[in-house]
N, C-alpha and C positions, 0 to 999 in steps of 0.2 A: 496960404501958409497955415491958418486953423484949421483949416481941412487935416491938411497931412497930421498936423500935431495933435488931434481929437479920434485919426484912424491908426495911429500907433501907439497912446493910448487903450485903445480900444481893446485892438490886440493883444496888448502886454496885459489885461483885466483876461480877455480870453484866455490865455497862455499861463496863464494861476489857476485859474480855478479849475482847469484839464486837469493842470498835475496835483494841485489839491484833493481830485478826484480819483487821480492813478494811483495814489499814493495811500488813499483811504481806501482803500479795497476792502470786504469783507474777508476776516477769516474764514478758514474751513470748517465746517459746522463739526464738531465732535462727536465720535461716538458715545452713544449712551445705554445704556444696561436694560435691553426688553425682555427681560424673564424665561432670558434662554437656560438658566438652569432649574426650573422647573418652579413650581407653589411652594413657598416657602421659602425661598431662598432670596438672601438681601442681598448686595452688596457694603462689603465694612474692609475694603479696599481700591485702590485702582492706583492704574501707572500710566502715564504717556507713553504709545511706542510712535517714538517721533513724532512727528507731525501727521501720520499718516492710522493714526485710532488709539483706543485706549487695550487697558488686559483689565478684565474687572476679577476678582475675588471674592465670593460670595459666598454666605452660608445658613445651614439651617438646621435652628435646635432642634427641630424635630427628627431630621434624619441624624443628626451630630456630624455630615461631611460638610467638608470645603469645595467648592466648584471653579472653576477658572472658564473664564471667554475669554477669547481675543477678537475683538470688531475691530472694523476700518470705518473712517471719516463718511465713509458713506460710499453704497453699494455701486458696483461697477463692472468690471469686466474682470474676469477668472486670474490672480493671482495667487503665489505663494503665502499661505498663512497658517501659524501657527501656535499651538498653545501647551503648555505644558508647567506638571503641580507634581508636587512628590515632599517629602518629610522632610525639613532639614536636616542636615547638607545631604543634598543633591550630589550626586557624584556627576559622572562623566556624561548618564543620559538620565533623560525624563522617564519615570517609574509613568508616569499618567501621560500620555501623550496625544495629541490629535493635528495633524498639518495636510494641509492639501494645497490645489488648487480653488480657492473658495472665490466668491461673489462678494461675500459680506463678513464674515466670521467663522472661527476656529473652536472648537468643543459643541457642548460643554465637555470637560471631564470631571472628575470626580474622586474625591479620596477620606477617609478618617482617620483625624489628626489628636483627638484627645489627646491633653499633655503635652501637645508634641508643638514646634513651630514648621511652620510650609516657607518653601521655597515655588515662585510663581514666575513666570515669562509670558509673553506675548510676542510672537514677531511677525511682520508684514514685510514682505520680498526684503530680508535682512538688516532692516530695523528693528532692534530688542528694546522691548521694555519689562519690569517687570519687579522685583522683589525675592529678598533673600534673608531666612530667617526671621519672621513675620508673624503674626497674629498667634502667639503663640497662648497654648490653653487648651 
């Protein structure tokens, strides 16, 4: 009889700490901003497109543009991606545009905004993220 009552036990220790373990899964690592818009250029934005990367917004006083990326969580096999920057308000389409099928990331693209605020997106196979009427200066 302590046989069975110390193997079912046992079990039920086993059978926690599995789903303690299914349960605690790592997140998806994030995208992070590798200097795809060139020397000089920081990031002084970003947005979640989904769970599936970020849209970074970068810029630099030396040229005085704004640059946009859109990456994914991390590199893989050939999807729709996209990125797109233009002056606020934005109309109907992206003035600065760049979308393909990509590996990793969309842009960079490029524009000068003195005085003005930017309108920015990111999107990965129809997840958008991004900002609207932003960083204005």
């Amino acid at each position: 009889m302590k046989l069975v009552k110390k193997a079912t036990v046992t079990a039920a220790c086993a059978t926690a700490v599995l789903a303690a373990t299914l349960t605690s899964a790592q997140p998806a690592l994030a995208a992070s901003y590798g200097g795809e818009c060139g020397a000089g250029y920081g990031v002084v934005n970003s947005a979640p497109i989904g769970t599936k990367g970020t849209v970074f917004l970068t810029y630099s006083s030396s040229t005085g543009k704004n640059c946009v990326v859109a990456k994914r969580n991390s590199v893989g096999s050939r999807v729709l991606i996209e990125a797109g920057l233009g002056l606020n308000p934005v109309g109907t389409h992206w003035p600065q545009y760049d979308g393909g099928n990509y590996t990793s990331y969309a842009g960079p693209i490029y524009i000068s905004a003195a005085g003005r605020c930017v309108d920015w997106m990111g999107r990965i196979t129809g997840t958008e993220g991004g900002k609207r009427g932003t960083n204005c200066g």
